[in-house]
Every structure is written in structure tokens, then in C-alpha cells.
N, C-alpha and C positions, 0 to 999 in steps of 0.2 A: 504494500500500500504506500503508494506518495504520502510524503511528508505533508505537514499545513504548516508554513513558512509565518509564524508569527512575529509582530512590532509590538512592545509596550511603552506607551506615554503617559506618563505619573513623574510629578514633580518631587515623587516621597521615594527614596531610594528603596529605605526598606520597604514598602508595599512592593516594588519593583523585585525585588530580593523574591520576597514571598512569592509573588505571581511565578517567578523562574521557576522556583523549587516544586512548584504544585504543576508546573509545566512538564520539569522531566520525572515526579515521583510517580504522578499521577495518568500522566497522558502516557505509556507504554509502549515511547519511541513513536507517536501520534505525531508531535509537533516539535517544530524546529523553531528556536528563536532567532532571529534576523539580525534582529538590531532593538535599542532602545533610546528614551530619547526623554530630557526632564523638561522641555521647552515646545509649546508648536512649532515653532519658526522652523528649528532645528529639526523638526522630527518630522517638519512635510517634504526638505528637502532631500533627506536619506530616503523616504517612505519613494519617492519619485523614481528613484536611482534603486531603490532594493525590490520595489512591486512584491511587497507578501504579499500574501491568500487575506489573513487576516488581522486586525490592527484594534487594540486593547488602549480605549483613548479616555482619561479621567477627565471630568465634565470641568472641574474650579482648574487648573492653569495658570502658571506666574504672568505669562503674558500674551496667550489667546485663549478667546474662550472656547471648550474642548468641541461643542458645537460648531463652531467655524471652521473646526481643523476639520471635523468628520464633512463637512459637506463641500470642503476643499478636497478630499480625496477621492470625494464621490466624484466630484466633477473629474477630475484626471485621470481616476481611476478605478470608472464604474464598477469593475472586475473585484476591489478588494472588499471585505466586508468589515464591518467597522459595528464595535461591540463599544457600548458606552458605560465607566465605570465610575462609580459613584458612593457617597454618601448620600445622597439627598433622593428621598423618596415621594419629593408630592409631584401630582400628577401634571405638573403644569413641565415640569423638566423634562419627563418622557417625552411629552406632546411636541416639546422641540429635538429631544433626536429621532423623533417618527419624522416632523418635516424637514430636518440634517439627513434623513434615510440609513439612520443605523440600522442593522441589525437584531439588535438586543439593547436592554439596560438590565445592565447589574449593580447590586449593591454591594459594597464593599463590608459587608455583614452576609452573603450570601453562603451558606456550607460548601466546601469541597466536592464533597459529590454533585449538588446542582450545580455548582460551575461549570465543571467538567461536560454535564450532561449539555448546555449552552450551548460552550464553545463547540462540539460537535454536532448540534443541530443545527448551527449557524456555518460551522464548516462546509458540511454538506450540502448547504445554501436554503437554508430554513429561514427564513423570516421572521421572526419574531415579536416584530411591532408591525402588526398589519395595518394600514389606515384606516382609520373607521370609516363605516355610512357609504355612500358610494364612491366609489370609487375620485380621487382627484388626481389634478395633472402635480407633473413631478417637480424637482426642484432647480432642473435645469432652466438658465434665462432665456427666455427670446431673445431675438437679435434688436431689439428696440429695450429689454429690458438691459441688456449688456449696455445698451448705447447711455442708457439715463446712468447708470452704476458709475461707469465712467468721466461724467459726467459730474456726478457730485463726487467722485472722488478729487478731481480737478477743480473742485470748489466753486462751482456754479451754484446759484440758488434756485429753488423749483421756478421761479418767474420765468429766470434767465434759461434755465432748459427748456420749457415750454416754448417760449422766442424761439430759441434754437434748432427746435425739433419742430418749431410749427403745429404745436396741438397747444389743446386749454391746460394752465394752472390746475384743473381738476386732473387731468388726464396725467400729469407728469406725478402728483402725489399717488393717484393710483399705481403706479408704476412704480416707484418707492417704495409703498405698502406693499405691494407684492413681492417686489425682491427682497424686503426685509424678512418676510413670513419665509417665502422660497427658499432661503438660507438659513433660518433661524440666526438673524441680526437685530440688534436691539436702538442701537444708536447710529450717527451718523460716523463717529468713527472707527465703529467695525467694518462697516461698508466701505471706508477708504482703506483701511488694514486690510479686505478681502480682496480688495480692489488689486492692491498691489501685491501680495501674495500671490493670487491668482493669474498673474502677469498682464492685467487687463491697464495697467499704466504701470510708470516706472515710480520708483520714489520720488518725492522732492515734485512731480508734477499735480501737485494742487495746486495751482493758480489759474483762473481764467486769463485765459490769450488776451 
């Protein structure tokens, strides 16, 4: 049986510790650890370059939030699956790695054996946060939602997008509301942090021309 080429990002060394040793006591020569990583930044650029199966991402983060990182990998790299790990259990934090498209949420009070049982239901490409109700579109932007993304991340104001795109002041907040939800982003400066992450501008280009 193939290995499943696993990433962990956790800012807590020993959690990191722990997750390894439950990786090779537990999983029976099942999964292989890649790489690890105590930062986004740093762990979306190995994640890029090493493409595991599957990627163990902790929601709080010294400096992305673990949400952002998951639905940056989504986008590069539909293929991996992404298990979100946590302390925080109310229900408003799943609802944004269901629209980030993890995989799973785990708690970091979860047993060994249900971990285990998880990470190999998710291996196998089991889904785990189904979307509720019917069915909705995914997390990927349109090409007019890319255009606005970039757009404020370059520091335009909705007026001035709207001007610039030629649609209404309503239309360009809509367009905002959606990428924010489509990402699970909260403020405007996530959206410039994804922005440029996601190579969609470089740094340093927030200013209107």
C-alpha cells in the first residue's frame, strides 16, 4: 500500500512532537511525514514544493489565520486534503473550514483511536464536512471576483472599483462579501495577505496607480 505523505502546521512544537509519534506508533507504516512547519507563510511554500496527500493545519496561527492557509492550498492544490486542528469547538469555526473546504475538524482533545480512524477516512478521500442544505458553489473566485480581490488589495476603495470595473457601488460590495465568505476572510487585511500569498499581486503593490 502507498504511503499518505503527510504536512503538520502547529505553532506548538510539542503538539507537533505528539502528532509524529501517534503518526508512526499508531498509523502501521500508513503515513509518511513530509515536512513541518510552525508558520503559514513558511508552510505554504514547502507545502507547494513537497505536494503531500494530506496536510494537519491548526486553526489560531502566529501569523495566518489557519483558515487562509487551508483554502490557499485548496486553490493550488485541489488534490491535497486538509484536516483542520483545533481547540475551539463552536460551531461557527467548522462552518468556516467547511467554506476553506477542509476535510475534517478535529479537536485537539480528540482520542487516538478516533484520530486515527479520521485521518484514514479522509485519506481515502472521505469528506467529512459535507455542506449542508443544497448543494453550493465552491470556493474558487470568478474571474471578476479575482479582478475586485486584487483590486483592494492594491488599495482601491469599493467607489473606486466600481468606477473601474464599471458596475454599481452595490455590485462591487457584493463581490467583496463573496470573496470574503468564498475564503473564509474576515477583514480587509486578510484579503491583501491572500492576495499576495496567492500571487495574485506582489508585495508592496497596494497603492492605486
Amino acid at each position: 500500500m502507498e504511503k499518505v505523505k503527510i504536512f503538520i502546521l502547529d505553532d506548538h512544537s510539542l503538539f507537533r512532537e505528539g502528532l509524529k509519534r501517534i503518526l508512526v506508533e499508531e498509523g502501521k507504516g500508513r503515513y509518511e511525514l513530509v515536512g513541518e512547519a510552525s508558520k503559514g507563510e513558511e508552510a505554504l511554500e514547502a507545502i507547494k514544493a513537497l505536494k503531500p496527500d494530506l496536510v494537519l493545519v491548526d486553526v489560531a496561527l502566529s501569523d495566518i489565520d489557519g483558515f487562509q492557509v487551508c483554502s490557499l492550498i485548496k486553490e493550488t492544490l485541489p488534490d491535497t486534503k486538509v484536516v483542520m486542528v483545533t481547540m475551539f469547538a463552536q460551531e461557527e469555526f467548522k462552518e468556516q473550514a467547511r467554506e476553506a473546504k477542509a476535510s475534517a475538524y478535529v479537536l485537539k482533545d480528540q482520542d487516538v483511536p478516533s484520530l486515527m480512524e479520521i485521518l484514514e477516512r479522509v485519506s481515502a478521500g472521505e469528506n467529512l464536512l459535507p455542506r449542508k442544505g443544497r448543494r453550493r458553489r465552491g470556493n474558487r473566485l470568478s474571474s471578476r471576483e479575482k479582478e475586485v480581490l486584487k483590486l483592494i488589495a492594491q488599495g482601491y476603495t469599493g467607489r473606486e472599483i466600481a468606477e473601474l470595473l464599471s458596475i454599481s457601488v452595490r455590485t462591487a460590495n457584493t463581490h467583496r462579501a463573496n470573496i470574503m465568505r468564498k475564503l473564509a476572510l474576515r477583514n480587509t487585511a486578510s484579503m491583501v495577505r491572500y492576495a499576495i500569498l496567492s500571487g495574485l499581486v506582489v508585495s508592496g503593490e497596494n497603492e492605486p496607480a
